[in-house]
VOPAGU-2260 file (C-alpha; in pm, 1 decimal, decimal comma):
REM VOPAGU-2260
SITE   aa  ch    i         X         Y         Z
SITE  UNK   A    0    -288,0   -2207,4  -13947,8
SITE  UNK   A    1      76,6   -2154,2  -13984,1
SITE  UNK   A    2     174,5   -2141,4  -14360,3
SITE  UNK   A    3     495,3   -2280,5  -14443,4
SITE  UNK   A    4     653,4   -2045,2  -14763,9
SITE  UNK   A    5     981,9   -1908,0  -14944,5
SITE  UNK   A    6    1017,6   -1637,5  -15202,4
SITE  UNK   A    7    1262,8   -1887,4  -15372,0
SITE  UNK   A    8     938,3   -2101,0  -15515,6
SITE  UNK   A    9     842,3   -1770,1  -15692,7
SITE  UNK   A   10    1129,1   -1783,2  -15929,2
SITE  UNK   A   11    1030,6   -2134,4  -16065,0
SITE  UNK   A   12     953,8   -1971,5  -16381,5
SITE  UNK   A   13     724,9   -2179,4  -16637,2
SITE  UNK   A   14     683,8   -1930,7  -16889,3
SITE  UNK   A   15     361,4   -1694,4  -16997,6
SITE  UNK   A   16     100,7   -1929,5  -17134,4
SITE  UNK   A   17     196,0   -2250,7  -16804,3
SITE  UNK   A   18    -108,6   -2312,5  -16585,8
SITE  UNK   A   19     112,6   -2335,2  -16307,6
SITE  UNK   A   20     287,8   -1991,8  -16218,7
SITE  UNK   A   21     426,2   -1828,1  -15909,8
SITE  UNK   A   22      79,7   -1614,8  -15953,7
SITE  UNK   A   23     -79,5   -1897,6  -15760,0
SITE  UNK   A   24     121,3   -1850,4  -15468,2
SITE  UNK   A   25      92,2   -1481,1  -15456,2
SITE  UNK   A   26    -309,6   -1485,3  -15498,9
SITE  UNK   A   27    -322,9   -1725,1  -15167,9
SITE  UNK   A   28    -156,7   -1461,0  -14977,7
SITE  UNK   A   29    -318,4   -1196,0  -15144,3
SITE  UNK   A   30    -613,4   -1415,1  -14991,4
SITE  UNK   A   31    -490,2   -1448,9  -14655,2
SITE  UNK   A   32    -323,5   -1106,0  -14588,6
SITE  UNK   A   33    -747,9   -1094,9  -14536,6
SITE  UNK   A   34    -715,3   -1325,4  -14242,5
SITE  UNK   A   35    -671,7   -1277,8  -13880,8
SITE  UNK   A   36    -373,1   -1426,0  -13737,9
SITE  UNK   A   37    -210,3   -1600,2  -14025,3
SITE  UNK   A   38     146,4   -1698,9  -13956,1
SITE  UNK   A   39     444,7   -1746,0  -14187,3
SITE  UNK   A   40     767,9   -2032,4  -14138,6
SITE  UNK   A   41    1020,2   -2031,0  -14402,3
SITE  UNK   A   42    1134,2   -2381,6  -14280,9
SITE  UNK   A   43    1483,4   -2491,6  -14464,9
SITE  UNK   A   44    1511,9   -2583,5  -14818,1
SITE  UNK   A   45    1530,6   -2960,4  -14849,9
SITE  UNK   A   46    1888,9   -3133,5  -14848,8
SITE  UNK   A   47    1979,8   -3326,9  -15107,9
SITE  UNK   A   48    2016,4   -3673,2  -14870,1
SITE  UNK   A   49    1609,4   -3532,4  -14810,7
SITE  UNK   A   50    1541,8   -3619,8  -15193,1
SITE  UNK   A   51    1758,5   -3870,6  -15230,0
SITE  UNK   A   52    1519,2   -4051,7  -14937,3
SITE  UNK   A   53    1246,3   -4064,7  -15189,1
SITE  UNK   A   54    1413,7   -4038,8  -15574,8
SITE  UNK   A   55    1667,4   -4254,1  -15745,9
SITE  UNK   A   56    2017,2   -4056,3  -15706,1
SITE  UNK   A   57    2108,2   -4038,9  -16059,1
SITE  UNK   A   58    1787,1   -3901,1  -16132,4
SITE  UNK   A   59    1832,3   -3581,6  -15867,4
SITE  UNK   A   60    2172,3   -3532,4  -15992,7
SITE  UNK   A   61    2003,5   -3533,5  -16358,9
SITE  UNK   A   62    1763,0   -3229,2  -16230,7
SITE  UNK   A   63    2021,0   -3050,5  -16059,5
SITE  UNK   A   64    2201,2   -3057,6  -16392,9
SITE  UNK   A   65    1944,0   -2954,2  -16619,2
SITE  UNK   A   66    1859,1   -2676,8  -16395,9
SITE  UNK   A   67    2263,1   -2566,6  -16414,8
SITE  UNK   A   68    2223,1   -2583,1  -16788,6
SITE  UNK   A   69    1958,0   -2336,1  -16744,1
SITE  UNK   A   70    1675,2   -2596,6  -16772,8
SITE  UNK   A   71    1449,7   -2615,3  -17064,2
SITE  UNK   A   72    1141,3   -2864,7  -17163,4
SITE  UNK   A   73    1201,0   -3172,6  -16921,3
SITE  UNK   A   74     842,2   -3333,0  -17123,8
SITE  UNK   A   75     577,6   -3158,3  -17245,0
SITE  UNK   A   76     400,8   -3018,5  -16913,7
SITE  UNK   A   77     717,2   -2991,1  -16684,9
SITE  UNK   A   78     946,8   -2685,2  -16771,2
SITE  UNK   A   79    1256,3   -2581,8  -16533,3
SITE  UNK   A   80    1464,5   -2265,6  -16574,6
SITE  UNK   A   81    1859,1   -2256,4  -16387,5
SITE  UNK   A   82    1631,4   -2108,5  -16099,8
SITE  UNK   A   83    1391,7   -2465,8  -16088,3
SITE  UNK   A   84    1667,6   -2635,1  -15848,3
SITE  UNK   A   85    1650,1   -2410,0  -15550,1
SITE  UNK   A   86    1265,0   -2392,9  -15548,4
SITE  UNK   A   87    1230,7   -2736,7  -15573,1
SITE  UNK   A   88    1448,9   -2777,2  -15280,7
SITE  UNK   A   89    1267,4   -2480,8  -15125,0
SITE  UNK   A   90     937,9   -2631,9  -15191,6
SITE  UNK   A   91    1040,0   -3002,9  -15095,7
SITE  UNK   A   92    1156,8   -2831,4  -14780,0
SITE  UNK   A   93     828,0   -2652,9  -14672,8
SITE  UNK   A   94     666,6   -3036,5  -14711,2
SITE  UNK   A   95     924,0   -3140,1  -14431,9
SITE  UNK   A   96     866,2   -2852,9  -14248,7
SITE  UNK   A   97     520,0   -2902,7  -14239,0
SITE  UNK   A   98     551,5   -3251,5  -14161,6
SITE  UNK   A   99     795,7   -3193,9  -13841,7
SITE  UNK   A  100     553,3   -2924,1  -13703,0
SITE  UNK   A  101     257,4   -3118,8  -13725,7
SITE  UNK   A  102     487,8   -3388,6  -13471,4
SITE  UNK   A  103     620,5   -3138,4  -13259,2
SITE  UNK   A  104     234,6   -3058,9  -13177,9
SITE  UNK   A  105     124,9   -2741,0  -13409,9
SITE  UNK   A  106    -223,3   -2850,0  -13486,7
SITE  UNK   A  107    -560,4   -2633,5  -13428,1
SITE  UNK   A  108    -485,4   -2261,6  -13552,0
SITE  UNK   A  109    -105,1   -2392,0  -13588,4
SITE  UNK   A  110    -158,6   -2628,7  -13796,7
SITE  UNK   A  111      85,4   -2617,9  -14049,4
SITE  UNK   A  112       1,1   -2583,0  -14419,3
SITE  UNK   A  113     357,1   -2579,5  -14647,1
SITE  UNK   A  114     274,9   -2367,9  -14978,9
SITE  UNK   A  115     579,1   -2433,6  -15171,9
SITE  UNK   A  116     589,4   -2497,3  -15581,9
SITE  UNK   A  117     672,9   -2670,8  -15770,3
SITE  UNK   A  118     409,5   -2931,4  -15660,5
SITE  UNK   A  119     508,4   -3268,6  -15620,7
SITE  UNK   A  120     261,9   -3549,8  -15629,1
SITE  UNK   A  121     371,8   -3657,6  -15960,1
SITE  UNK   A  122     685,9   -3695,2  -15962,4
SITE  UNK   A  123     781,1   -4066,9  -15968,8
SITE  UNK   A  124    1095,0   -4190,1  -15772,9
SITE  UNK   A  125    1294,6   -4173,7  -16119,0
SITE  UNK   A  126    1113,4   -3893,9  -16336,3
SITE  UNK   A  127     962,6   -3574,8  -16373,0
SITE  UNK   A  128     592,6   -3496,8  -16494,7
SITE  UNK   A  129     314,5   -3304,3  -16436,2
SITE  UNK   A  130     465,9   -3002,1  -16332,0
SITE  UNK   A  131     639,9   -3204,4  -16064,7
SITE  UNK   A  132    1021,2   -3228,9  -15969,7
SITE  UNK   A  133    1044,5   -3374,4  -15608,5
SITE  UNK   A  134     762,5   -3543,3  -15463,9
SITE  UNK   A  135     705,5   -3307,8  -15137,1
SITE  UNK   A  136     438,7   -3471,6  -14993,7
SITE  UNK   A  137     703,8   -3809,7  -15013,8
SITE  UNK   A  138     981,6   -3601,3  -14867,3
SITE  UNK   A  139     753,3   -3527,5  -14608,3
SITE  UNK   A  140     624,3   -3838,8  -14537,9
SITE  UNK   A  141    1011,7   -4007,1  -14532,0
SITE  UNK   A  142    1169,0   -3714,2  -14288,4
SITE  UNK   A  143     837,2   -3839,7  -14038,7
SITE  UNK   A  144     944,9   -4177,1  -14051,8
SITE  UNK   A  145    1284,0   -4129,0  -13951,7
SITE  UNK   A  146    1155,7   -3949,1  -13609,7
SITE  UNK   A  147    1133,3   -4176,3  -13289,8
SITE  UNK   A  148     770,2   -4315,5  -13247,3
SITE  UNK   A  149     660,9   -4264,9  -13626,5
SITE  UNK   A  150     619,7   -4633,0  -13774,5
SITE  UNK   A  151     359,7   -4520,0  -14024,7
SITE  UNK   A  152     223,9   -4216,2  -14245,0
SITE  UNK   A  153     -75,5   -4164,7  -14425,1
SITE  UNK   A  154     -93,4   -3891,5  -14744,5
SITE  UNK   A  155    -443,9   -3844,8  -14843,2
SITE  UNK   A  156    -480,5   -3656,2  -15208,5
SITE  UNK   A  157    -743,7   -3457,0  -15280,7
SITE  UNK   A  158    -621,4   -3348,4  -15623,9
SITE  UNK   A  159    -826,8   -3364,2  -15879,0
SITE  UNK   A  160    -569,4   -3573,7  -16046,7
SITE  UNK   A  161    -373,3   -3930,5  -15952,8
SITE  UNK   A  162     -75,0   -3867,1  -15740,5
SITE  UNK   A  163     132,6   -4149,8  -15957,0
SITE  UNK   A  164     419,1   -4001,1  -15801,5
SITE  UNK   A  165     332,0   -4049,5  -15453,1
SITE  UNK   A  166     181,9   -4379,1  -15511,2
SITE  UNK   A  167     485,1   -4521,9  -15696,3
SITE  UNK   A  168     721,8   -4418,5  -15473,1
SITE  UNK   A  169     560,1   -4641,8  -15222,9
SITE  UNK   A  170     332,3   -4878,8  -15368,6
SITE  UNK   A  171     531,9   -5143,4  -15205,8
SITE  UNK   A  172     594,3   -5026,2  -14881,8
SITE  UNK   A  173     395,4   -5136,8  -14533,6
SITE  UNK   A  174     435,0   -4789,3  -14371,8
SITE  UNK   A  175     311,3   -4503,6  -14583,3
SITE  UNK   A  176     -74,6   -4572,1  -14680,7
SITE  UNK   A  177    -201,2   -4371,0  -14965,8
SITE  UNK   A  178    -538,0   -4263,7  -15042,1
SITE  UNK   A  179    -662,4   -4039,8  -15320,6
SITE  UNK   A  180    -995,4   -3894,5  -15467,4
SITE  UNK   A  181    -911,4   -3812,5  -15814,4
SITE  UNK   A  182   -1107,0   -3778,3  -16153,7
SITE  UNK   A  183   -1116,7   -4082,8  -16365,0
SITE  UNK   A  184    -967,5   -4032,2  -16709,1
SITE  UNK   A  185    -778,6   -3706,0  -16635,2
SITE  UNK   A  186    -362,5   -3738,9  -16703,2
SITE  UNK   A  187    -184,3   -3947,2  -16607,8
SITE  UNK   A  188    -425,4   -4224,9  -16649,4
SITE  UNK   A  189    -326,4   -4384,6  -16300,7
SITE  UNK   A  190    -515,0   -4469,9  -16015,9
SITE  UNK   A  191    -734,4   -4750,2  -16109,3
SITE  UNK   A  192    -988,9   -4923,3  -15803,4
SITE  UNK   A  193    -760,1   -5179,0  -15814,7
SITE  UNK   A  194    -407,8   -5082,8  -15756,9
SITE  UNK   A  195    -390,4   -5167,2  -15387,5
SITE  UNK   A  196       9,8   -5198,5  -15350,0
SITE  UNK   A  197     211,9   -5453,3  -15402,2
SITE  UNK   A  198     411,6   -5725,3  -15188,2
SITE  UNK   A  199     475,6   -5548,7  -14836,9
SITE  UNK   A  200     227,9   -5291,0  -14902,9
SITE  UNK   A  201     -47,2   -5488,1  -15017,7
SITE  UNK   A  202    -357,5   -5222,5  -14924,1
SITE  UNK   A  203    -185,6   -4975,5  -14882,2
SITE  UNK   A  204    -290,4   -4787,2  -15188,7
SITE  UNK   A  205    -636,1   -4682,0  -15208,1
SITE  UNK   A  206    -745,0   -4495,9  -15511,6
SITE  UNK   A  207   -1114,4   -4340,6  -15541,5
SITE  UNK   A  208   -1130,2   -4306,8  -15938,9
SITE  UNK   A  209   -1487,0   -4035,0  -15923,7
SITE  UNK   A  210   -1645,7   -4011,3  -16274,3
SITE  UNK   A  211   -1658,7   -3609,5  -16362,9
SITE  UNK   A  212   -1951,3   -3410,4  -16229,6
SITE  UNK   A  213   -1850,1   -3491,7  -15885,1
SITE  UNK   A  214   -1903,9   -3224,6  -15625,8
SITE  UNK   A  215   -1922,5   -3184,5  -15183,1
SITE  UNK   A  216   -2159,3   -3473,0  -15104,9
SITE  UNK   A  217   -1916,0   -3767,9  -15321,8
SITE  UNK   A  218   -1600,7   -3621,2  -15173,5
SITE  UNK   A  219   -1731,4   -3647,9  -14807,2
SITE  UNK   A  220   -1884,8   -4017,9  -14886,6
SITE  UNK   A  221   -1527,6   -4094,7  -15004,8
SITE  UNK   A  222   -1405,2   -3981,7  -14703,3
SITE  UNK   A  223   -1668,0   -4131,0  -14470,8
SITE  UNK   A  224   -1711,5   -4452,7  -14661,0
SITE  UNK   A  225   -1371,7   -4570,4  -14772,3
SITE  UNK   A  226   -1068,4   -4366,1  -14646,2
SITE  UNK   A  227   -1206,5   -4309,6  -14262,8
SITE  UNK   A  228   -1247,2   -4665,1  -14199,4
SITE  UNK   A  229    -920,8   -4782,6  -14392,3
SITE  UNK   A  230    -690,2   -4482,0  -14189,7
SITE  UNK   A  231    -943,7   -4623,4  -13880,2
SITE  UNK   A  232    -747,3   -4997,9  -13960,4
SITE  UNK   A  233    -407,6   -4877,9  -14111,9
SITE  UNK   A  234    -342,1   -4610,7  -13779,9
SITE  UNK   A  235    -120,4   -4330,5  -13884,7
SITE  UNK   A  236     129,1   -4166,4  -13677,0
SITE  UNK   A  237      95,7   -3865,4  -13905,2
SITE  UNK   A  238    -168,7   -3775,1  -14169,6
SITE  UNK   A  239     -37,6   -3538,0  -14462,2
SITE  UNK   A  240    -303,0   -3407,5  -14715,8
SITE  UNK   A  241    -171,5   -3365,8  -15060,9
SITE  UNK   A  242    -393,3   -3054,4  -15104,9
SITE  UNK   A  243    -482,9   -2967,1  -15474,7
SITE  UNK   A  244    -800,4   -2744,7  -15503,3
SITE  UNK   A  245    -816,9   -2831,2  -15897,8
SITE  UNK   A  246   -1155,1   -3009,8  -15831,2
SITE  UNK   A  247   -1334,9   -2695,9  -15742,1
SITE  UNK   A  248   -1595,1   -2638,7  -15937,6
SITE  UNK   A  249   -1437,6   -2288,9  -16123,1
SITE  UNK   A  250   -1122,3   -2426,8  -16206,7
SITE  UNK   A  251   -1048,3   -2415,2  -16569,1
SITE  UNK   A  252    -887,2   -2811,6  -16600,5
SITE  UNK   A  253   -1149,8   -3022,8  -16463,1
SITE  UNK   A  254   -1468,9   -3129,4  -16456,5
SITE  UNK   A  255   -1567,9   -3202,7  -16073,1
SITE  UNK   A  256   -1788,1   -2944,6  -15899,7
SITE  UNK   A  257   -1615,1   -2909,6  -15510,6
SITE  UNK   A  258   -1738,2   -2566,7  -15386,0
SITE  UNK   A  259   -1534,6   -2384,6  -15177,6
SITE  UNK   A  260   -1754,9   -2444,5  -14882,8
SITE  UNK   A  261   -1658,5   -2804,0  -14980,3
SITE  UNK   A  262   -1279,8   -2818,8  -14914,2
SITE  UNK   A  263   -1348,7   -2671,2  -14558,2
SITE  UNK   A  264   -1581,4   -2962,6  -14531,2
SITE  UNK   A  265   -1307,1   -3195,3  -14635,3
SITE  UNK   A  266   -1045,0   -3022,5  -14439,3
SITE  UNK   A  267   -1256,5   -3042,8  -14077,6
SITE  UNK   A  268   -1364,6   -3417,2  -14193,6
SITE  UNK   A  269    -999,5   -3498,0  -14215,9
SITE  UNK   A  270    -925,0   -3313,5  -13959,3
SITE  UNK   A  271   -1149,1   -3542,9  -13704,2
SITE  UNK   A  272   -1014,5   -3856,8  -13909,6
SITE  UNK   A  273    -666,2   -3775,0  -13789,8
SITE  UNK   A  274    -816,5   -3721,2  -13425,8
SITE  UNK   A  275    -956,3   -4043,4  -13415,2
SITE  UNK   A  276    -636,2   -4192,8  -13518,4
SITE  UNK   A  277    -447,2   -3976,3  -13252,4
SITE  UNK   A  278    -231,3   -3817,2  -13565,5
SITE  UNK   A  279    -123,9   -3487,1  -13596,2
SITE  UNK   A  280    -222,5   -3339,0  -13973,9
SITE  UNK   A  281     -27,3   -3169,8  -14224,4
SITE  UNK   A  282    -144,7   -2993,5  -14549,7
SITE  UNK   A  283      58,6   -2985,0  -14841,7
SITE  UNK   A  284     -34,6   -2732,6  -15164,9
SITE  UNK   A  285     -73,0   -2954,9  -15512,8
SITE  UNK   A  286    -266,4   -2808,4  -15742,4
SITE  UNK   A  287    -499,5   -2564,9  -15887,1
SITE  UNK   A  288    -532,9   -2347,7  -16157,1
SITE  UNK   A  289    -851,6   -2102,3  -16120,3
SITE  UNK   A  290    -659,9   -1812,6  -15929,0
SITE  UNK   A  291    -967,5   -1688,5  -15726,6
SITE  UNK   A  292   -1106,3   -2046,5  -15652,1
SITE  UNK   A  293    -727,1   -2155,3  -15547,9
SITE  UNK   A  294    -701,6   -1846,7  -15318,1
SITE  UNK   A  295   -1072,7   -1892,0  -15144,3
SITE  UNK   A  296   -1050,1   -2253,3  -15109,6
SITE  UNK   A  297    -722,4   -2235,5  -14908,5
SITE  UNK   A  298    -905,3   -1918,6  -14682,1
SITE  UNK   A  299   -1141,0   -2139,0  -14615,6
SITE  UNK   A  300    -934,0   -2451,9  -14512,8
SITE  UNK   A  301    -774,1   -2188,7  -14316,2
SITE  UNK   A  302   -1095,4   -2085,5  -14138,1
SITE  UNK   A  303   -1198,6   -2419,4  -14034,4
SITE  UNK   A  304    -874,9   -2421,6  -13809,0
SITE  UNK   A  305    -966,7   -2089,1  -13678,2
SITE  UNK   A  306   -1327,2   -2255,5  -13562,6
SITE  UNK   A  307   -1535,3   -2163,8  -13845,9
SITE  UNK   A  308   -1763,7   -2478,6  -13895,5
SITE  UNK   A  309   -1884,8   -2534,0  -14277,8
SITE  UNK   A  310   -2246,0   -2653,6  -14365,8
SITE  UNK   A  311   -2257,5   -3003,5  -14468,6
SITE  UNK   A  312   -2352,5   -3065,6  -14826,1
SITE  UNK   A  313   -2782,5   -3120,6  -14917,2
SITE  UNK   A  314   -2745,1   -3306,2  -15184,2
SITE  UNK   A  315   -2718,4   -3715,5  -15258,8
SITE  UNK   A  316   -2424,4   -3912,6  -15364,4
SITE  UNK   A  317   -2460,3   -3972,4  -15779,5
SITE  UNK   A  318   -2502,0   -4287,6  -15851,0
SITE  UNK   A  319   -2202,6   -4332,1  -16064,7
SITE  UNK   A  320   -2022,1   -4199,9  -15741,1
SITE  UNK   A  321   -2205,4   -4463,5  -15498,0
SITE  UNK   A  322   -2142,6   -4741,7  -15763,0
SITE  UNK   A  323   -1711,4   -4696,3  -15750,8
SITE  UNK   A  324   -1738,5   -4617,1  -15371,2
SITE  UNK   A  325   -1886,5   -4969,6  -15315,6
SITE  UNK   A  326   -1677,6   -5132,9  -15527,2
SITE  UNK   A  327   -1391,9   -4973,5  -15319,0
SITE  UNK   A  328   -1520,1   -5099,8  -15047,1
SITE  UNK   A  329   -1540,6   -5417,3  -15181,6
SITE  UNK   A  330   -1208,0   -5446,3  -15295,2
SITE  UNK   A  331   -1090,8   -5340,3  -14971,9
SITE  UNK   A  332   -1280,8   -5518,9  -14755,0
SITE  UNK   A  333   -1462,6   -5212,2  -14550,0
């Protein structure tokens, strides 16, 4: 893969005792400097008209100032020092980047994987939270749609938590389909079965809300049984991931049980879902929190694109799992 990543993301400083620290990005390439062939792009920070696609104006003019001021406590998760403002650009940027390579045909070991932070997928299109300023995987998503021949994009979210964000910013619009597999109950308390969209994009939104406990085998059905048939009808010109590895089974804020093995099964699964479709695919870093699970998880999505094929999963779906999963289907009509 090519990895998409600027030194200005490390100086997003959220203090000693923040889950989410530049140490995340420096244990992935701790992680990858043990990989063969692993690329670096530094893309271009993210204008300000790039943001401004996604977020309300007075609201980016409201971070850029609080960053000048030398930032502070924007709510209780989301901290910003004077710094916050160029990495969120920077990070915002990578998104694009990785969004524009994917179309100009780097896929198979060149696909392109952005690692930027401050994440994005919660951050609304007027508001900050949950360690988010700019919603990258949005960005991304907008700066595809503006290229000849892109009429729609699909973001699929891993996360262990609701991208709000991602699906706020367009829960009413017909082009951008979003998907996620998140952990019912975890902040922000979004992502209910039945938040589909709303007027133009009316199913469009298509939220897998997993009951804790949830490991390989309920990812992959959510996959196979509800967001590979609905990409299948919605056809993407371009398929971003909104890659958070906080569901892994070692990470020290949730409660699902992905291994690592898993998100390489996720990543080639996607992968194929995005072939069917004839769509390039673009991965986007979220979250995650365990250092050593972050850094192994994103080796091994790394591998899969260097041919390493992961073993599928032994066990059954859990009930609990195979009980939401139907009623998706249901209220999607799969």
């Amino acid at each position: 893969m090519r990895f998409g990543y600027r030194d200005d993301c490390l100086r997003h400083d959220t203090g000693p005792r923040h889950p989410e620290t530049a140490d995340r990005l420096r244990a992935i390439r701790r992680g990858l400097s043990k990989e063969h062939g692993v690329e670096y792009a530094d893309g271009g920070p993210a204008s300000v008209d790039d943001v401004e696609a996604v977020h309300d104006p007075d609201y980016v003019t409201a971070v850029e100032e609080f960053c000048e001021e030398g930032g502070g406590t924007w709510d209780a998760d989301t901290v910003a020092v004077e710094a916050t403002w160029e990495a969120a650009l920077a990070s915002a940027g990578l998104a694009a980047w990785a969004a524009d390579s994917a179309l100009d045909g780097d896929q198979g070991r060149d696909t392109p994987f952005s690692i930027g932070r401050p994440p994005g997928h919660h951050a609304e299109y007027a508001d900050a939270m949950g360690f988010c300023f700019f919603n990258n995987a949005g960005v991304a998503a907008e700066r595809a749609l503006d290229r000849d021949g892109v009429d729609r994009v699909a973001v699929v979210d891993w996360d262990v938590h609701h991208g709000n964000g991602t699906q706020d910013i367009f829960y009413d619009r017909p082009d951008v389909f979003y998907a996620s597999i998140h952990e019912r109950g975890l902040f922000p308390g979004t992502g209910n079965l039945k938040e589909t969209g709303r007027d133009d994009g009316q199913g469009t939104t298509l939220n897998v809300p997993y009951p804790g406990g949830c490991g390989d085998a309920e990812y992959l059905a959510a996959v196979d049984d509800a967001i590979a048939p609905a990409l299948a009808r919605f056809d993407p010109d371009l398929l971003l991931v909104s890659a958070g590895f906080d569901a892994h089974r070692n990470d020290p804020i949730s409660r699902q049980r992905v291994s690592t093995e898993g998100y390489g099964l996720l990543a080639r699964r996607l992968d194929e879902v995005a072939d069917d479709a004839g769509a390039p695919i673009a991965f986007v870093l979220e979250g995650g929190y365990g250092l050593d699970a972050l850094s192994e998880s994103v080796r091994k999505v790394n591998s899969v694109f260097d041919g390493y094929d992961p073993a599928d999963p032994d066990d059954d779906v859990d009930g609990r799992a195979g009980s939401v999963l139907a009623d998706v289907r249901d209220v999607h009509d799969l």
